[in-house]
C-alpha positions in Angstrom: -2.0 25.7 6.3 -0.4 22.6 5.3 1.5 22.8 1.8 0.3 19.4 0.5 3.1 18.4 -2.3 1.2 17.5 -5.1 3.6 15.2 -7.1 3.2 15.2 -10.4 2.9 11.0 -11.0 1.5 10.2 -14.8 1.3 6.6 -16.0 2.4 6.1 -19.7 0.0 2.6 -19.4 -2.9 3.8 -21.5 -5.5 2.0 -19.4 -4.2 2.2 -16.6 -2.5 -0.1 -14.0 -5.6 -2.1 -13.1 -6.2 -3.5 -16.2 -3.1 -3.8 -17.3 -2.5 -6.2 -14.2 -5.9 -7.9 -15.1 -4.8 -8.2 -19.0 -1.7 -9.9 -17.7 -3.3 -12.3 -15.7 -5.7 -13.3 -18.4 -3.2 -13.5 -21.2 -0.6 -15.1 -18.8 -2.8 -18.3 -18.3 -4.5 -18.5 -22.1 -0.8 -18.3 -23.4 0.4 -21.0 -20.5 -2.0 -23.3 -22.3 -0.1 -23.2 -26.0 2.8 -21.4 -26.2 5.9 -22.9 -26.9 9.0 -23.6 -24.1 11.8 -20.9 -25.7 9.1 -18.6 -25.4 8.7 -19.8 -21.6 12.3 -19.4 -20.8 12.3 -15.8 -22.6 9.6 -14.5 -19.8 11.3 -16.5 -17.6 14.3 -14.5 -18.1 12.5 -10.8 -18.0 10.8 -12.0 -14.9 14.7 -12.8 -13.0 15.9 -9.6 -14.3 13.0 -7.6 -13.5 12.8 -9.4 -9.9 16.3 -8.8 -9.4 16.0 -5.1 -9.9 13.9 -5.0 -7.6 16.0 -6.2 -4.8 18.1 -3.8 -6.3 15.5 -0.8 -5.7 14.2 -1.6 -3.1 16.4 -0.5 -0.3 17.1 3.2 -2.6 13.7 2.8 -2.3 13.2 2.8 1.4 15.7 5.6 2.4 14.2 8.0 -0.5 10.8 7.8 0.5 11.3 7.4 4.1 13.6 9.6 5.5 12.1 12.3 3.1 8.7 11.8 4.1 9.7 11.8 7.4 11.6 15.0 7.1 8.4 16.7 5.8 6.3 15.6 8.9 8.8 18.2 11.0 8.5 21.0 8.9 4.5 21.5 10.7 4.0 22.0 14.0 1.4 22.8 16.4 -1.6 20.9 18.2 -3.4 20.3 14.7 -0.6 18.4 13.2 -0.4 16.0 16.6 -3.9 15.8 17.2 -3.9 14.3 12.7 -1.0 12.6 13.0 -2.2 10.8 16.3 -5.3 9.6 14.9 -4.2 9.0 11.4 -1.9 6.6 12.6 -4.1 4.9 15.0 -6.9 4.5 12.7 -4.5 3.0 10.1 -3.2 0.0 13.5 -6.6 -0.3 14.4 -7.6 -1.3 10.4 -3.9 -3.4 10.4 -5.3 -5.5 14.0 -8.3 -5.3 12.7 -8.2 -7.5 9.6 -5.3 -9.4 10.9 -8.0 -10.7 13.8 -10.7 -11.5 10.7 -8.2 -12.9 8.3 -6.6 -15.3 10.7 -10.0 -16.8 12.3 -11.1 -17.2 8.7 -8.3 -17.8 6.3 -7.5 -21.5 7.8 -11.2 -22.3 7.0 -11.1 -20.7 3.7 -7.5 -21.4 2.1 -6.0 -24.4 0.5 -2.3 -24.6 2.1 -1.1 -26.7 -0.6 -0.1 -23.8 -3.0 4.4 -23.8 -3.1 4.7 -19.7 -4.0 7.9 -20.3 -3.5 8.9 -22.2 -6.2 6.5 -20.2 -8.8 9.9 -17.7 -9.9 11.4 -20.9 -11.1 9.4 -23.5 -14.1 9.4 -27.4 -12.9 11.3 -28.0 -15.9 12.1 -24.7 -17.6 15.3 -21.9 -16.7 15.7 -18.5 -17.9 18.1 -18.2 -20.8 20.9 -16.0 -17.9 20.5 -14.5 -14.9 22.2 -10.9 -14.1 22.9 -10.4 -10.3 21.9 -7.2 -9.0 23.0 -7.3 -5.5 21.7 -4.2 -3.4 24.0 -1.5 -1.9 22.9 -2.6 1.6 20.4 -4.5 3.8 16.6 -3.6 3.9 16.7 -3.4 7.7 19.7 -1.4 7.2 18.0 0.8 4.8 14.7 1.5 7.3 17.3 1.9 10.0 19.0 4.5 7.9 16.2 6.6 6.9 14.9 6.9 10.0 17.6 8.4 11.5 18.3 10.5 8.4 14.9 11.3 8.2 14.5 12.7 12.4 17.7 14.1 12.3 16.7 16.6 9.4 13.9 17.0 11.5 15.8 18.0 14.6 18.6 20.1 12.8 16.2 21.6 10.4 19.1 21.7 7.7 18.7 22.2 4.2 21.9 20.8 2.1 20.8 17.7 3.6 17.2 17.6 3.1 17.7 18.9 -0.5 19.6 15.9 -1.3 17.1 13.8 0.1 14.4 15.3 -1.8 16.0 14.9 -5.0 16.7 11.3 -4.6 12.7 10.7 -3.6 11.9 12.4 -7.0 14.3 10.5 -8.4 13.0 7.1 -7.1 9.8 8.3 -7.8 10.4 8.5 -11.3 11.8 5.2 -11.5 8.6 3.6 -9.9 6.7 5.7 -12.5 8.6 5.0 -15.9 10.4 1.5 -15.0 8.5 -0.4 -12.3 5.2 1.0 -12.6 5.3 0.0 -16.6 6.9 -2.9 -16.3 4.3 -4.3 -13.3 1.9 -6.1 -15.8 4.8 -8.3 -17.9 6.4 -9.3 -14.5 2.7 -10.4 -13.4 2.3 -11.8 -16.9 5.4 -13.8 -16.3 4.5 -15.0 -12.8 0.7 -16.4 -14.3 2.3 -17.7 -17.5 4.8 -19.9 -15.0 2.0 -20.9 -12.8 -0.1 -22.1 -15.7 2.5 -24.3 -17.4 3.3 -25.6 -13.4 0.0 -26.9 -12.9 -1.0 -24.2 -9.9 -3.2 -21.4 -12.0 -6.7 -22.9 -10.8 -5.2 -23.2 -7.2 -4.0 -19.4 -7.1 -7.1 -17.7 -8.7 -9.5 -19.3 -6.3 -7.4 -17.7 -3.4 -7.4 -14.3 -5.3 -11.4 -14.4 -4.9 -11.6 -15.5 -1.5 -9.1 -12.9 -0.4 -10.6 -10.2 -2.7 -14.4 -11.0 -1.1 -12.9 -11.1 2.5 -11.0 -7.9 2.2 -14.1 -5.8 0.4 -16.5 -7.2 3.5 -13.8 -5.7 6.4 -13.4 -2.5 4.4 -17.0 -2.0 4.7 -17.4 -3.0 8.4 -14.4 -0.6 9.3 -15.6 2.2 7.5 -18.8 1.9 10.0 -16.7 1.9 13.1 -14.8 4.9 12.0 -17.7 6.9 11.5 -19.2 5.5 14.7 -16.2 7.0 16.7 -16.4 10.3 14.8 -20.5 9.8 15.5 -19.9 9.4 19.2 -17.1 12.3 20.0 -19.1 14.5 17.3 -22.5 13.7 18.6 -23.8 13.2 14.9 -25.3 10.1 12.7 -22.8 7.8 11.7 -24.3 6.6 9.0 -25.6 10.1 7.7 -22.0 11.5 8.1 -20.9 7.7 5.8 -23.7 8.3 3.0 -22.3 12.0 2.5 -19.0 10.5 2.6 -20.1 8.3 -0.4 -19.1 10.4 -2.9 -15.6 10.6 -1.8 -15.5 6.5 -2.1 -17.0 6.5 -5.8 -14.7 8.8 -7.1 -11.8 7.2 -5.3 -12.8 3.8 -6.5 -11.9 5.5 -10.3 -9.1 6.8 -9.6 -7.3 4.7 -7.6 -5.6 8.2 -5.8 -5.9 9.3 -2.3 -4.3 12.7 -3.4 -6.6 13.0 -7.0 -9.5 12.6 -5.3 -8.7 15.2 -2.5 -10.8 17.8 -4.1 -14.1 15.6 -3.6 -12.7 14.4 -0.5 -12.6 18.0 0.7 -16.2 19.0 -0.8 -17.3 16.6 1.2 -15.9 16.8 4.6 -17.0 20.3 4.5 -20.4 18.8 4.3 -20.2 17.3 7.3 -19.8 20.5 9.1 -16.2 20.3 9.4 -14.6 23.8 9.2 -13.2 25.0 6.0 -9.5 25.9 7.7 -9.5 22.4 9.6 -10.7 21.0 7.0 -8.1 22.0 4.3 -5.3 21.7 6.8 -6.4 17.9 7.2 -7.8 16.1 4.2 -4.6 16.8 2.4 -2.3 15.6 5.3 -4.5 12.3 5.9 -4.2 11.4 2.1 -0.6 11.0 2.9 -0.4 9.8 6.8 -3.6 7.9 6.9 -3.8 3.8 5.3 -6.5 2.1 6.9 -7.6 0.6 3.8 -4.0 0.0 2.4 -3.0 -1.7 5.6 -5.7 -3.9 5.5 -4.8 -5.3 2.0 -1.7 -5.8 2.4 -1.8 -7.6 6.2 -4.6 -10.4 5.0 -2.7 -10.8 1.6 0.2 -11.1 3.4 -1.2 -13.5 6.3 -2.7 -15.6 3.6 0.9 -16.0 1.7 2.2 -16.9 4.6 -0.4 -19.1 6.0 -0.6 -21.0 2.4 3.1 -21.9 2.5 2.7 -23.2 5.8 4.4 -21.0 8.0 4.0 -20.4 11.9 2.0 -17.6 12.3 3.7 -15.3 15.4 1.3 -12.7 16.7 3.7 -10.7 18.2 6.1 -10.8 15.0 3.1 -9.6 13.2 2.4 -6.9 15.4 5.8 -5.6 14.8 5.3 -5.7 11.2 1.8 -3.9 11.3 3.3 -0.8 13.4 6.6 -0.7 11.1 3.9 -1.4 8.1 2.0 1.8 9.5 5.0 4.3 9.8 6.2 3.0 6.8 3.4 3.4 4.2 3.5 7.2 5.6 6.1 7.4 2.4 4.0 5.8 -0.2 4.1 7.0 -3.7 0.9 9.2 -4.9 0.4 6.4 -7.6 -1.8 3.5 -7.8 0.2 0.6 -6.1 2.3 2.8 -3.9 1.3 1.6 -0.7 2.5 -1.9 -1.7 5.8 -0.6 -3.4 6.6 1.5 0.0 5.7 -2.5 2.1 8.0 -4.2 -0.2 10.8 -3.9 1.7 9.5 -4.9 5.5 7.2 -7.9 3.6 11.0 -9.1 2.3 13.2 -8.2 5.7 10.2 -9.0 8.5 8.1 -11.7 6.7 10.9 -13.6 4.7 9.5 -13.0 1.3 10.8 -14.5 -1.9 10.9 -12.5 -5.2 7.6 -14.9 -5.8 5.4 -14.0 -2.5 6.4 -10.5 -3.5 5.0 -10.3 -7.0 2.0 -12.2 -6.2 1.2 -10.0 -3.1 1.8 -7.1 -5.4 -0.8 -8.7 -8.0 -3.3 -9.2 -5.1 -3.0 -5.9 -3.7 -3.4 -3.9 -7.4 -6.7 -6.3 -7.8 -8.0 -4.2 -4.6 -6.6 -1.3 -5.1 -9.4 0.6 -5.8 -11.1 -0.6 -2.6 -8.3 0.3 -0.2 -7.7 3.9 -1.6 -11.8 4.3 -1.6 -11.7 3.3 2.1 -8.3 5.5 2.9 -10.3 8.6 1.4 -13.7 7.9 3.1 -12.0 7.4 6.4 -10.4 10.8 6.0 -13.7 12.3 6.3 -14.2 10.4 9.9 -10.9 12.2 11.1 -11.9 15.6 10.0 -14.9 15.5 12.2 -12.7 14.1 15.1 -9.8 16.6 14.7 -12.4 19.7 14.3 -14.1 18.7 17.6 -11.1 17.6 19.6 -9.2 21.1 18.3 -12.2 23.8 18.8 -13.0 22.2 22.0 -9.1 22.8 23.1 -9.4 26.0 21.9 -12.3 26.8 23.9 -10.5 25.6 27.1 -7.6 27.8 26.4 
């Protein structure tokens, strides 16, 4: 049985992140209407400090979830773990293709490419009061190089001073995503609207937010059908009977915003389906970690529409790079609301060429749909359940 690692993740935000992030936006423009240009410059201030800590973090970041989460995928073996692992992980490219395909035919049709997120860090007229440089200790590309090899060499050595090290400095990154970043989420995004409505670009920004946030809802839906019509056709059940028991896995996970909270419902459920209780408990737990189909989908159209708004080339093949490396590395994302998008920061910056800007905006999109993604991560975990429990009985059977 897998010994799922239940981290212990409270926000101090007393309503959580998702309004907070929507209080932010709302106060961010009303305020951009009236308030005064020293007051301007003050945000404008927290917003460069804030945004250079997070350059700062975000390589720590990278190597102590990485290489520890990776380390933690060796300590299981055995033809259950592959068999999870191997679907997980191609559900979650299949939902990262998938929405690329949808977002690219449409978003050209739908966006306005006139936006310059670049230049939303900075006012037209206005400058922070200083600016601290926070330089990181290395590279983001050398920081995913250098947690995957930490991360397979602990595997292969099975060492422990190592691996203990490692582990502390995940829980110690953790907590800095949980009682700095986390916190401070809504004043940075407070600061980024605030900017954008003295700039003139507020109107312009919101009307992508609700064309992205319609688009990405309607593919969540349609992928959760062709996951349960894959687990339909190797189970030989109804889809759509498996999907409406499944349903209230997705409520529940649209309140939480937790893959790992919900687990309990998620498990109830799957075990519904006819899934056996053993498979069932070894995989539900595991795939709230390893499996991001909805995560993946957020962040690849958010990310295709920044990109496409400032008027970059889009490369498939680049892109496809980015949605494996995307894949392997959300594997690490924090058990928070948001995680998924703090564990991308650091590819979206090295593989996509994002400023502090695209960044906070993308992280502003993706906590608007954050409910949806972990709803449609939890749901799809029922889909591989089924798969795993037929593909792994019908092994043993042959042995």
């Amino acid at each position: 049985m897998l010994k799922f690692r239940k981290r212990k993740l409270h926000l101090k935000l007393k309503w959580g992140l998702l309004p907070g992030v929507i209080s932010a936006i709302i106060l961010g423009i009303v305020c951009g209407l009236f308030v005064p240009n020293w007051f301007v410059r003050a945000v404008l201030t927290f917003n460069g400090l804030f945004g250079n800590f997070l350059g700062f973090i975000i390589p720590l970041l990278i190597v102590g979830l990485v290489a520890s989460g990776i380390a933690e995928m060796g300590r299981s073996a055995g033809k259950l773990l592959f068999i999870t692992v191997v679907l997980a992980y191609g559900f979650t490219l299949a939902s990262g293709f998938f929405s690329f395909a949808v977002s690219n035919a449409s978003f050209p049709f739908l966006l306005n490419k006139s936006i310059p997120f670049g230049s939303l860090t900075q006012g037209i007229e206005l400058a922070p009061y200083f600016v601290i440089s926070m330089p990181p200790v290395m590279s983001v590309m050398s920081a995913l190089v250098l947690a995957f090899v930490l991360g397979l060499g602990m595997t292969a050595i099975q060492g422990s001073r190592l691996k203990g090290m490692m582990l502390d400095l995940r829980d110690i990154i953790d907590k800095v995503i949980v009682k700095v970043i986390i916190p401070l989420l809504p004043y940075y995004i407070f600061g980024i609207f605030l900017n954008m409505t003295v700039s003139g670009q507020v109107i312009a920004v919101l009307t992508v937010f609700a064309k992205i946030i319609i688009l990405i809802f309607a593919i969540t839906a349609v992928m959760l059908v062709l996951q349960f019509a894959v687990a339909g056709l190797v189970a030989q059940k109804n889809p759509f009977a498996m999907l409406k028991t499944m349903l209230v896995a997705y409520v529940t996970a649209l309140g939480t915003q937790s893959s790992a909270a919900t687990i309990p419902v998620t498990l109830r459920q799957t075990q519904k389906l006819g899934v056996r209780e053993e498979v069932a408990g070894f995989v539900i737990p595991l795939c709230a970690t390893i499996h991001l189909s909805g995560s993946i989908m957020k962040i690849v159209a958010c990310a295709l529409a920044i990109v496409l708004i400032g008027g970059h080339p889009i490369d498939l093949a680049h892109f496809a790079g980015f949605i494996c490396m995307l894949g392997v590395t959300m594997v690490a994302a924090p058990g928070v609301p948001g995680g998924a998008i703090m564990a991308a920061l650091g590819i979206l910056e090295s593989m996509l060429g994002f400023s502090q800007a695209e960044l906070a905006l993308m992280i502003a999109l993706y906590i608007a749909m954050d409910s949806f993604g972990t709803a449609c991560n939890v749901t799809g975990d029922g889909a591989i359940a089924v798969i795993v429990d037929r593909m792994y009985s019908h092994k043993n059977r042959l042995s």
